[in-house]
C-alpha positions in Angstrom: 88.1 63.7 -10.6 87.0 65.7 -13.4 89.7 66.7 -15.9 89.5 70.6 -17.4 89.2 71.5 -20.8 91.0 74.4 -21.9 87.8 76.8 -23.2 90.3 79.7 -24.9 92.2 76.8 -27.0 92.1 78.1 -30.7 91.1 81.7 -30.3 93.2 83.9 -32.2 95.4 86.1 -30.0 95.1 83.4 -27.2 98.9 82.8 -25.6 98.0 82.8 -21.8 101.7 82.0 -20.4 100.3 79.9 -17.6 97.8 77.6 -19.5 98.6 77.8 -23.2 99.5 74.6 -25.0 100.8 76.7 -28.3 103.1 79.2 -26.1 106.4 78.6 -26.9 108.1 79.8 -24.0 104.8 78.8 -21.7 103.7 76.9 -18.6 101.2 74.6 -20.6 99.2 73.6 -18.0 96.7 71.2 -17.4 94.2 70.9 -14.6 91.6 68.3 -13.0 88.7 68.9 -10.6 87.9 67.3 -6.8 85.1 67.9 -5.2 86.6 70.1 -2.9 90.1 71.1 -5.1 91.7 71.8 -8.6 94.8 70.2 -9.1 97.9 70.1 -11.4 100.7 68.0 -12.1 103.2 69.7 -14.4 106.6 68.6 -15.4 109.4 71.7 -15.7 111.9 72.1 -18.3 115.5 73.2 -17.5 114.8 76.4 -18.7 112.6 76.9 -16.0 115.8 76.8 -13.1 117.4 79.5 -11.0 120.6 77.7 -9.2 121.0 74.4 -10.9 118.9 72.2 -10.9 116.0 74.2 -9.0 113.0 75.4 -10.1 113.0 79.0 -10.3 110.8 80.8 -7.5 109.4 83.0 -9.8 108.0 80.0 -11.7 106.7 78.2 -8.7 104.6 82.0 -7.9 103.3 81.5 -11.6 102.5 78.4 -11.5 100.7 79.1 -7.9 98.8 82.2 -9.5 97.7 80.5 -12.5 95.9 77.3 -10.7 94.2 79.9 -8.3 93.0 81.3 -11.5 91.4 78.5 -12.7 90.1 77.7 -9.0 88.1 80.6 -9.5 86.8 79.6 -12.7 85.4 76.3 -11.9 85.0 77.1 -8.0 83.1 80.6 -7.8 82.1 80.5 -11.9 83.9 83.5 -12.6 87.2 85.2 -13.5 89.3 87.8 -11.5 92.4 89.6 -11.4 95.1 88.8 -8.2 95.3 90.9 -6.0 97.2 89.7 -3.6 99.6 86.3 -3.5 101.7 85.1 -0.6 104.6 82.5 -1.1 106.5 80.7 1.3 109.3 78.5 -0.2 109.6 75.4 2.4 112.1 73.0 0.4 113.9 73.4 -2.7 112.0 71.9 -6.0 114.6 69.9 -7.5 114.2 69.8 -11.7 115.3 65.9 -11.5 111.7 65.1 -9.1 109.1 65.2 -12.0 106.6 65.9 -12.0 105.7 68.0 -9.5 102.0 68.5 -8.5 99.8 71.4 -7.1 96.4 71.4 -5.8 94.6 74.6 -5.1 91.3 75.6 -2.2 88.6 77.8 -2.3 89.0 78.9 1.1 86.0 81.7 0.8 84.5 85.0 -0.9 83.7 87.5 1.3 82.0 90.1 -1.2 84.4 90.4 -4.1 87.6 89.3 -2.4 88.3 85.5 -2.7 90.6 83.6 -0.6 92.6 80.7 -1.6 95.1 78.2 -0.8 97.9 76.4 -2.8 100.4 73.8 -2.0 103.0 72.4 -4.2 104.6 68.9 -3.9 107.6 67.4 -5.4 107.1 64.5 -7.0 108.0 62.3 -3.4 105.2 64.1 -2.0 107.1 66.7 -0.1 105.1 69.8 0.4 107.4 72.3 -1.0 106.0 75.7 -1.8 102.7 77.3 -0.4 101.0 79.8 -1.5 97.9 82.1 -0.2 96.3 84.1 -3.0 93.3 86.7 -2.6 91.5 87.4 -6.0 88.9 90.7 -6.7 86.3 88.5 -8.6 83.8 90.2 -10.5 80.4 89.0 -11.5 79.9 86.5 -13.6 78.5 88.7 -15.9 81.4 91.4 -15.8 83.7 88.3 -16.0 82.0 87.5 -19.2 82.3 90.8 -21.0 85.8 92.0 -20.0 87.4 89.0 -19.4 85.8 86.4 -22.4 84.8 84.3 -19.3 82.7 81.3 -21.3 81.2 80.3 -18.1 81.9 77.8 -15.5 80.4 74.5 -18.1 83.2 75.4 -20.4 85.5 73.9 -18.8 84.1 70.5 -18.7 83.9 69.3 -22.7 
């Protein structure tokens, strides 16, 4: 297991919601590579509920979007935008199981549309949310120059 740095850390203007240690109001997530995943284990505030006690749905879609982001950047060396992204809640994530823990698959690129899978565990190891993204993925080298994509060694310092 190989764990990610974070390549955008100190660049001014950087306040990625998802990934972002210095967002106040942010995810702040951290990931780690397996030879065939990313993963993520990531404890939620209680600002981060809907009913009490739960972990919003709307959080749990963000959290799933932004580790199929970085899937793509350490999977298929580049960056792209979501284009699609499927959730189906299974199991409610209760606030008081920390942390809870994602991992993310590659399933395949066919031309510029990327397929992935997510699955979200409470911290039992109940599979609680999945999710089934489908990203447009540019070129490494369009990912560089629109999206500042540093290239797929970045992310291991």
């Amino acid at each position: 297991m190989r764990i990610l740095s974070n390549p955008w850390t100190g660049i001014p203007g950087y306040n990625c919601f998802g990934c972002c240690d210095t967002n106040p109001i942010g995810l702040k997530m951290k990931f780690t590579e397996t030879e065939d995943c990313v993963k993520s284990e990531w404890i939620a505030n209680p600002d981060f509920q809907g009913y009490h006690n739960v972990l919003h749905g709307g959080i749990q879609a963000s959290l799933i979007d932004e580790i199929a982001g970085w899937t793509i950047f350490v999977k298929a060396n580049t960056g792209g935008v979501t284009s699609r992204l499927e959730i189906k809640y299974k199991k409610p994530v209760v606030l008081d199981d920390k942390p809870v823990s994602l991992k993310c698959y590659l399933l395949e690129i066919n031309k510029r549309i990327a397929r992935l899978k997510v699955e979200l565990f409470n911290s039992k190891g109940e599979l609680c949310t999945e999710g089934e993204a489908d990203y447009f993925v540019l070129s490494e080298e369009m990912a560089k120059l629109k999206f500042s994509f540093p290239g797929k060694e970045a992310f291991y310092k």
